[in-house]
N, C-alpha and C positions, 0 to 999 in steps of 0.2 A: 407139209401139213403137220400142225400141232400132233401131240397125243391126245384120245379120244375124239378125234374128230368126227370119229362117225356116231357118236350121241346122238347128231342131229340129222335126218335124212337128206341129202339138199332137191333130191325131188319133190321130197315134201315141202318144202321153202320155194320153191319153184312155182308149185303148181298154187299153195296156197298165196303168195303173191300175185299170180296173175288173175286171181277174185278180188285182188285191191288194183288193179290194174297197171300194174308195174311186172313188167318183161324183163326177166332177167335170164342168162346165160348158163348155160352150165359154170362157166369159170366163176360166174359171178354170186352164183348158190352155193358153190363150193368154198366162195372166199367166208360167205355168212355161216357155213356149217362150223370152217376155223374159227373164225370170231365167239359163237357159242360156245366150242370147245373149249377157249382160252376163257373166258367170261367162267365157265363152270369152274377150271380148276383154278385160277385166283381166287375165287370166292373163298376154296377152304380155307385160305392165309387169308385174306383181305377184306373178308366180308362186304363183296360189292355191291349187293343183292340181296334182298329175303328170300328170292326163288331160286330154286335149285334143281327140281325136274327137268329134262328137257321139253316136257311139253310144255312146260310153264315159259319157258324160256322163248321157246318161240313162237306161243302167241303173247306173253303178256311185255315181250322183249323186241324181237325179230319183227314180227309183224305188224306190232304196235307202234316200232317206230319207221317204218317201210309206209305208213298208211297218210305219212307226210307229204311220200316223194310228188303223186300226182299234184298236189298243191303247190311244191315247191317247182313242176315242170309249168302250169299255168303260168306261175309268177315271170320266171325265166322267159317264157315266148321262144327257146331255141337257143337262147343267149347263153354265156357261159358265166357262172355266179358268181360269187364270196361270199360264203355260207358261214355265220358263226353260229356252234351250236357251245351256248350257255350253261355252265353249268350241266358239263356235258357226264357229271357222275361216270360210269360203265361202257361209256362212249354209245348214247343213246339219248337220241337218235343219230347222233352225229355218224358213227362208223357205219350204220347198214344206209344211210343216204349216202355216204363218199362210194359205196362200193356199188350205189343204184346209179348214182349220179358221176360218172366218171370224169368229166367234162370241167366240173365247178369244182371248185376248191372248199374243200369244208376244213374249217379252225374249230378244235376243239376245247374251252377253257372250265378249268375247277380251280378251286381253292387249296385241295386235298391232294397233296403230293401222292398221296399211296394211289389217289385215279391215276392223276395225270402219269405215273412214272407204268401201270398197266396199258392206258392207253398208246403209250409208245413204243409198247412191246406189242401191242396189237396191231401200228402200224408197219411197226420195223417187221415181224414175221409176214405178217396178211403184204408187204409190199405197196403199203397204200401212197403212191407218189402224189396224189391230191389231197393228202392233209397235212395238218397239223398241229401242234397240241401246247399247251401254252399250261403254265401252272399260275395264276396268278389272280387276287379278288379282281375282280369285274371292274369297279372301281376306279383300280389303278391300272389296269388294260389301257394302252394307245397304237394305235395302229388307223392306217387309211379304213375309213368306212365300209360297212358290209353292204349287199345289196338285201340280205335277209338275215334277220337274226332269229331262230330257231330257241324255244325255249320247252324240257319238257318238265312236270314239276316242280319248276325254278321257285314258284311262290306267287303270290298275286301278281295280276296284271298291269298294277299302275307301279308297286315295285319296280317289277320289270323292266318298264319304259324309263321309270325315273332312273334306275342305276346302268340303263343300256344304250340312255339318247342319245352319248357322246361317240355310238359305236356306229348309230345307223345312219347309211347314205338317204340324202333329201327326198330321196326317189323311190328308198327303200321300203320293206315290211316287216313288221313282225307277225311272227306264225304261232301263235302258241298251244300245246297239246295240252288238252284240258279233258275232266270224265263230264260231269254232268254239264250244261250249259249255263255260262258263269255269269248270271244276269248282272250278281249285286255287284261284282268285279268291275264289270262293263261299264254300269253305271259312275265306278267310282275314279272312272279315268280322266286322265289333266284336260284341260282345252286343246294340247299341242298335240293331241293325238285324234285318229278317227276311229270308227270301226270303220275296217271295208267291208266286210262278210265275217260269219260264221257259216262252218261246214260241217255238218252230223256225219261222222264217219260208222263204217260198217267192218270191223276188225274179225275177219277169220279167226275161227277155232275161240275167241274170246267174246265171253258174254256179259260186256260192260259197257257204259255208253263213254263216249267217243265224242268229241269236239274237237276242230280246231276254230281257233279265235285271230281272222287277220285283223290286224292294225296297220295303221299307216300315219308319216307324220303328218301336221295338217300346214 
């Protein structure tokens, strides 16, 4: 276990994930309390974050990207995934889904070596055998297709699709985390995409509104 690990309670992570309906384990709140730890002290060299609290950290961080998992267990059906989380900045949501989701494989990709070269110290300590982390534009990424590609922040939505088409399976989805509900986005998307749903999320401890926006190719 990191230093400072105990900034973050993991019963508190615990208990406030299972009001997003995600059951996690002792080992497995324990791994998210490391991950905050490490998240806090990079930040004073690497500026990963504006927040710095730990309560900030695990609602506006921990919990905010934990509030994916049920959507990404729907998708799945039981199946076991290939997760890219885009533009995965702080490894969020990417690292608290590989540590929810044990099963699927989550990729992590940024453009910003000082992420990606964190994130791999987040995996290499946290021991996270289901990820992995890639430093590279999006762009120029090739790899076998995902079943889901995760995006929090990333930018618009037709961005999104347009610089990630080449990444997602014919079968697959995009999930993306958005606050208010992204009409004029939605609207502004190609023909090769759908909406499948939008989902009003309800984020513990944090009082901001909450979306996710799935897509799908058509």
């Amino acid at each position: 276990m990191p230093p400072e690990a105990g900034a973050l309670d993991p019963d508190a992570i615990r208990d406030a994930s299972a009001d997003l309906g995600v059951l996690l384990s002792d080992g497995q709140a324990a791994l998210l309390t490391a991950f905050a730890a490490l998240l806090m002290k990079w930040n004073r060299v690497h500026n990963l974050t504006a927040l710095e609290s730990p309560a900030d950290i695990l609602s506006h961080h921990v919990l905010d990207s934990l509030s994916v998992v049920p959507e990404l267990v729907r998708i799945g059906a039981g199946r076991e995934q290939r997760i890219l989380d885009v533009g995965a900045g702080g490894g969020l949501p990417g690292v608290p889904v590989a540590v929810a989701l044990p099963e699927s494989q989550v990729t992590m990709l940024d453009r910003v070596q000082k992420k990606t070269a964190f994130l791999q110290q987040v995996c290499l300590e946290l021991m996270l055998s289901n990820t992995a982390v890639v430093h590279s534009r999006v762009e120029e990424f090739r790899t076998p297709p995902f079943d889901v590609i995760v995006s929090r922040a990333f930018g618009a939505l037709a961005a999104m699709v347009r610089m990630t088409s080449h990444l997602i399976a014919p079968t697959g989805s995009w999930v993306a985390m958005k606050g208010v509900y992204p009409a004029e986005e939605i609207s502004a998307l190609p023909s090769t995409v759908e909406l499948a749903h939008a989902v009003k999320l309800r984020v513990p401890l944090l009082d901001a509104e909450r979306h996710l926006v799935v897509l799908r190719p058509r």
